[in-house]
C-alpha positions in Angstrom: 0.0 0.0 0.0 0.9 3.9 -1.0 2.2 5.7 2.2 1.1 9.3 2.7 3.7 11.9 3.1 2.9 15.5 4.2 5.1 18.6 3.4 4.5 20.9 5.6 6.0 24.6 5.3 5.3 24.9 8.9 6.7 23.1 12.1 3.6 20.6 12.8 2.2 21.4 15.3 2.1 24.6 14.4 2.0 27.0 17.7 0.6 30.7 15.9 -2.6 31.0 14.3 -3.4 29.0 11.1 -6.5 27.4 9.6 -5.4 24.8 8.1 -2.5 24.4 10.6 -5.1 23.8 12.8 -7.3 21.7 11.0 -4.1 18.9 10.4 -3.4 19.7 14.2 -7.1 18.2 15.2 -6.3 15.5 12.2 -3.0 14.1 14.1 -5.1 14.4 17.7 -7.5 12.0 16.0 -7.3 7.8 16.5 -8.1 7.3 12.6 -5.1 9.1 11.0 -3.9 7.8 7.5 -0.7 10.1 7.2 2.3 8.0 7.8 5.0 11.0 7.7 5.7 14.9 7.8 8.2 16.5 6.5 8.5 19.8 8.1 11.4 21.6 10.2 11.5 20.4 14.1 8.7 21.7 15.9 8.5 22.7 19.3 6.5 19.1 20.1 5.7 16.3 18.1 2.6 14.6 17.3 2.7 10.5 18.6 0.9 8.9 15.9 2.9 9.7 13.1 6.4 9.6 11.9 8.8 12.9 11.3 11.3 13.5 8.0 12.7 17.0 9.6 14.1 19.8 7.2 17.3 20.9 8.7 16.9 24.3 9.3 21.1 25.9 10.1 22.9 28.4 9.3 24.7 26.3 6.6 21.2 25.4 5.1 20.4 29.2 5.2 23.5 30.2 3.1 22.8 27.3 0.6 19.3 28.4 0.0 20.6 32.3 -0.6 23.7 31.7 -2.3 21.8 29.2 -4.8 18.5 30.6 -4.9 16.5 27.4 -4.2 14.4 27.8 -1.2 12.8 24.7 -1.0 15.5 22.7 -1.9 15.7 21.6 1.5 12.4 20.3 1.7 13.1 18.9 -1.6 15.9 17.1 -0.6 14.6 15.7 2.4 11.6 14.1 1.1 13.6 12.6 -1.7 15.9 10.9 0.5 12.8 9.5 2.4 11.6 7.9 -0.9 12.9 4.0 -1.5 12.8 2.2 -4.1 9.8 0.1 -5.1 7.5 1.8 -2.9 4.8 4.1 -4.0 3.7 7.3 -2.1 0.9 10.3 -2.2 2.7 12.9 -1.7 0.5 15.8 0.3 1.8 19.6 -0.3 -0.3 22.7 1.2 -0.9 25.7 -0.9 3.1 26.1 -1.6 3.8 26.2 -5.4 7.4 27.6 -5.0 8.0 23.6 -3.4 6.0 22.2 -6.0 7.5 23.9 -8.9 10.8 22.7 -7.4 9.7 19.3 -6.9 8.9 19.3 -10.5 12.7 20.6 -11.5 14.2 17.8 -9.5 12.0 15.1 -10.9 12.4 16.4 -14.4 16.4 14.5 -13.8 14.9 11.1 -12.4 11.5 10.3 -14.4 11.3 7.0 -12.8 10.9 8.2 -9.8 7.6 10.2 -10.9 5.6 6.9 -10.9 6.1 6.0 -7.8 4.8 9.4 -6.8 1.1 10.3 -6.5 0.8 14.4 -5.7 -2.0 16.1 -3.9 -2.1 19.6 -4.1 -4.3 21.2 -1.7 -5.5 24.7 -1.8 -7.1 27.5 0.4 -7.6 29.9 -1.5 -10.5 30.6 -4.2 -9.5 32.2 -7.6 -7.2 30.9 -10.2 -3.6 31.5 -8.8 -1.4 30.6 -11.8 -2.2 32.6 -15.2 -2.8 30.2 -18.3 1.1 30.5 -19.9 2.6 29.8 -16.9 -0.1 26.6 -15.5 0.2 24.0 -17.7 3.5 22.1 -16.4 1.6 23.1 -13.2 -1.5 20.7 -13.4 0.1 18.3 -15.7 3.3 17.8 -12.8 0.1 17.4 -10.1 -1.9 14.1 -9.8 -4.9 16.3 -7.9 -5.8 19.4 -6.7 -8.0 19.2 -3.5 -9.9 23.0 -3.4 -12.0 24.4 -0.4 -15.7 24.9 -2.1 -17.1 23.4 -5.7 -17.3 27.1 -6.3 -13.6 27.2 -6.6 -13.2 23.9 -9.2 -16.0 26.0 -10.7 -13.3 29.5 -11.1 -10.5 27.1 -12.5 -12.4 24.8 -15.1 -14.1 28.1 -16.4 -10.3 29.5 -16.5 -7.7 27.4 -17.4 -7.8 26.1 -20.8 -5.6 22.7 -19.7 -6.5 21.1 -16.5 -5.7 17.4 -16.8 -5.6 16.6 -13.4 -8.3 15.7 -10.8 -10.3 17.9 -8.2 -11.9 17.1 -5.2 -13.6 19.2 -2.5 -12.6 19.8 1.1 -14.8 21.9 3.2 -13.1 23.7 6.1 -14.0 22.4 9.9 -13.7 23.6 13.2 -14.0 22.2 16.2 -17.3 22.2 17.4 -16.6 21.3 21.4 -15.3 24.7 21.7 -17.6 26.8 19.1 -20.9 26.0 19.7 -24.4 27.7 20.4 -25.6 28.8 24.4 -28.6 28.4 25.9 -30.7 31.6 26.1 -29.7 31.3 30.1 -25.8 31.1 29.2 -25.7 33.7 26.5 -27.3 36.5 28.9 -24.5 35.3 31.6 -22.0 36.4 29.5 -24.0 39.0 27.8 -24.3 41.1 31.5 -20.4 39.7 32.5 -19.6 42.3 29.3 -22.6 44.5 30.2 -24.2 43.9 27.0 -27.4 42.6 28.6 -29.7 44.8 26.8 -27.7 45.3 23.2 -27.9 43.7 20.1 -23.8 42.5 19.5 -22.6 42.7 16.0 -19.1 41.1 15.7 -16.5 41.6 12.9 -13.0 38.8 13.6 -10.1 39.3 11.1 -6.9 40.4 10.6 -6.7 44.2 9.9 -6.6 44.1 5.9 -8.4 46.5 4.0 -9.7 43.2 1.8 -11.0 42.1 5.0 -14.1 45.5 4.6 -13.5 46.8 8.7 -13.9 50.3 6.9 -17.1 49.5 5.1 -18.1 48.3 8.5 -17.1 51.1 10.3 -18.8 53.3 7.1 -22.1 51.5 7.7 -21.7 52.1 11.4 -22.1 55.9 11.5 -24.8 55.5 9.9 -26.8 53.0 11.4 -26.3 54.2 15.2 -28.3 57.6 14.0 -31.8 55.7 14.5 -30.5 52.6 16.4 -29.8 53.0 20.3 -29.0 49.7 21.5 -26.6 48.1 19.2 -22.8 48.1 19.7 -19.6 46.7 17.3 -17.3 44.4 18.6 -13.9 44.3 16.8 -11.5 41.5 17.1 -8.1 41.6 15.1 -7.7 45.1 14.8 -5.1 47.0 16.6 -6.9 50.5 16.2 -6.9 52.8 18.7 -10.0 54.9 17.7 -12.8 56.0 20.0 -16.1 55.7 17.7 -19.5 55.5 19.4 -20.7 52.2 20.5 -17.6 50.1 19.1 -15.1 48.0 20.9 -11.8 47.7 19.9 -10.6 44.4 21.4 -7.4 43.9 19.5 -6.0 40.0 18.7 -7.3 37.6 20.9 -5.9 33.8 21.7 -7.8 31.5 19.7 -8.5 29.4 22.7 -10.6 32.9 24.4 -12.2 33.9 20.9 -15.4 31.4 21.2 -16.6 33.7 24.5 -16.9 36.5 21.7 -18.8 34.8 19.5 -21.5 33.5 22.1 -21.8 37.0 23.5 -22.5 38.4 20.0 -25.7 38.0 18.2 -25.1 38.9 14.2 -21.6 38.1 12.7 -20.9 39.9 10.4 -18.1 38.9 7.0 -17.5 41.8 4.3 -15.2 40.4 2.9 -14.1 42.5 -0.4 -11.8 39.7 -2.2 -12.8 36.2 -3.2 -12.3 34.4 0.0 -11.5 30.5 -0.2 -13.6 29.5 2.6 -14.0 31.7 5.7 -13.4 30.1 8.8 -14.6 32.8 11.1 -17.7 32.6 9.4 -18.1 29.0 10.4 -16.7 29.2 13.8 -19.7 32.3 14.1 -22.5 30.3 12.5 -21.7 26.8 15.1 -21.6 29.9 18.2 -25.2 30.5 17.1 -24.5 34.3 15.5 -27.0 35.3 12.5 -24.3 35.7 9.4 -24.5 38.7 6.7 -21.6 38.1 4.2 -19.6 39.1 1.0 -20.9 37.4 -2.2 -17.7 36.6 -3.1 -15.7 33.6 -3.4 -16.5 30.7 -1.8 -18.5 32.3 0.7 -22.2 31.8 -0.6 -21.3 28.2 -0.8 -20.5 28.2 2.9 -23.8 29.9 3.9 -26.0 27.6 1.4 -26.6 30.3 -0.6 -28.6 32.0 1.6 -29.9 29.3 4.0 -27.7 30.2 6.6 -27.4 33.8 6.5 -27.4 37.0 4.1 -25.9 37.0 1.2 -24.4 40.7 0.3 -24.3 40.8 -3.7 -22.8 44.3 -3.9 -20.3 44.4 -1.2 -18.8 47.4 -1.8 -22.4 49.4 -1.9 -22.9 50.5 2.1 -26.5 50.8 1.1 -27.1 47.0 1.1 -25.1 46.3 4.4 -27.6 49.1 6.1 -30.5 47.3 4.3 -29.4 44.2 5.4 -28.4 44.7 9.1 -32.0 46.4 9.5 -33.6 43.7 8.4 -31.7 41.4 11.0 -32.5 43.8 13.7 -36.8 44.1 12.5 -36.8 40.0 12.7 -34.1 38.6 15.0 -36.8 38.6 17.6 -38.3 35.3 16.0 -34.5 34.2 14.7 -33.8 30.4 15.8 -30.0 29.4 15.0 -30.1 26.2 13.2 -28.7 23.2 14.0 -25.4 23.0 11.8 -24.0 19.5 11.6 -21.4 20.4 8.7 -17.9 22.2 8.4 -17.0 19.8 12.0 -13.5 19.0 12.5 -15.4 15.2 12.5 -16.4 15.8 9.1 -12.9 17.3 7.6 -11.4 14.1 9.5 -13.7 12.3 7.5 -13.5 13.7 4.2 -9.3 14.0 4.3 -9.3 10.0 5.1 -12.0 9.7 2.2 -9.5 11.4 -0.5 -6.4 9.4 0.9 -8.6 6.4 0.5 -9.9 7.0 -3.0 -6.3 8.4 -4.1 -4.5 4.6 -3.0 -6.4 3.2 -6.1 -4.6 5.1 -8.8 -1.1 4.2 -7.6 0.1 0.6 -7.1 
């Protein structure tokens, strides 16, 4: 049987924040793991259940890499002298073409070695990264692509005018033990603990990018708190020290403290203004129970069910429809019920990775 080999551009476990960092960290926590190996620098700890190629990472590595001009190389090299002969392997690599593309150069000199190889690309964003020149050796070098949302296979086959090689889908997961939805008692125990009893909590989580639409936010804001009393922003992510009328500037918070945020708040809200691959605050917001308005864009409306689990902004960039849209949550949230969501689990990624490992073992021998 094929074994599986990670390549991990991060030490795994990975200590800083990361989605799908995290998501391989629950993965390895798991009984059923199929991985056999990563290959990744030394981390800090190690996982039990599975073995370690490490990268070495010195100062004589360091100069090779500058003085040659081949960053990966080390990564390349290590997983090569991993490889024996007359074994076969699927050969995992996250969202790093610059490995890939060097992975390719190397094998280029030993063409044997390519069928014992069977690579999984996997990647978080949305939109078409490579332009159509530059793609081909790309997705003929790759085996499969795993993408975040059928919404993004959709973006590629509607772009590239080669694709060759096989896609399958990978929703996002989080784990649902820590975001999950209060009970009505609960959420007014925190609700008063941030004296918030008797205010309807809008939440915006993200890193401070203007792609990330805090200003549109803060835009449809000053507008909305002229005939609204008691409704106040929370921000989480953003360093800004501004003093605007019933907003909170929290900052970055420790992922472990971040579900408290979302069970106090009430409407979540995403404006994303670039195609996002997935959106994993937006998950982690619908499981805490939070109504969701969101960006259009990406692979967004596939998350929400187009529409079944939240608002759909078509025109994110309008402020007009975010107003329209956040006053309509406020005239019906009275008689809102969050639904029960059994997908985008940390179960169900564990699931669906050991499902593509599985069905990726036939095609090699």
């Amino acid at each position: 049987m094929p074994k599986v080999i990670l390549v991990s551009q991060n030490p795994l476990p990975y200590h800083d924040i990361g989605s799908w960092t995290t998501m391989y960290k629950n993965y390895f926590e798991a009984d059923n793991v199929l991985i056999d190996t990563i290959v990744c620098e030394e981390p800090k700890t190690r996982f039990k259940n599975v073995a370690y190629c490490i990268v070495p990472n010195t100062i004589t590595t360091k100069l090779k890499k500058k003085l040659k001009k081949k960053p990966h190389q080390n990564y390349v090299d290590a997983l090569l002298e991993h490889i024996k002969p007359n074994e076969t392997y699927i050969i995992q690599i996250v969202d790093n073409f610059g490995f890939a593309e060097a992975l390719y150069t190397n094998l280029l000199e030993q063409p044997n070695l390519r069928d014992q190889l069977y690579i999984q690309f996997f990647y978080h964003g949305y939109p078409p990264f490579l332009g159509n020149p530059r793609s081909r050796w790309f997705f003929e070098f790759i085996d499969e692509m795993v993408v975040l949302t059928q919404a993004s296979y959709g973006a590629h086959k509607n772009y590239y005018t080669i694709l060759p090689c096989l896609f399958s889908v990978l929703h996002n997961g989080i784990d649902n033990s820590k975001f999950y939805s209060l009970s009505v008692e609960k959420k007014l125990e925190l609700k008063r603990k941030h004296s918030v009893e008797n205010k309807t909590v809008f939440l915006w989580c993200a890193q401070d990018r203007p792609k990330k639409g805090l200003d549109v936010i803060l835009k449809v804001w000053k507008q909305l708190i002229k005939k609204h009393s008691a409704i106040e922003l929370w921000v989480v992510g953003a360093k800004r020290q501004k003093s605007i009328d019933r907003v909170r500037f929290f900052g970055k918070i420790p992922n472990d403290d971040l579900p408290e945020y979302y069970q106090t708040s009430d409407c979540y809200l995403f404006p994303t203004l670039c195609h996002e691959g997935f959106g994993m605050s937006l998950i982690e917001a619908l499981h805490s129970g939070n109504y969701c308005i969101a960006s259009a864009l990406g692979g967004v409306p596939e998350v929400l069910q187009h529409g079944k689990l939240g608002t759909l902004i078509e025109n994110p960039h309008f402020i007009e429809e975010w107003i329209a849209a956040i006053e309509a949550y406020l005239g019906s949230k009275e008689n809102y019920l969050a639904p029960k969501i059994d997908c985008y689990t940390k179960e169900k990624w564990i699931e669906g990775m050991n499902s593509i490992i599985n069905n990726s073992k036939q095609f090699i021998s």
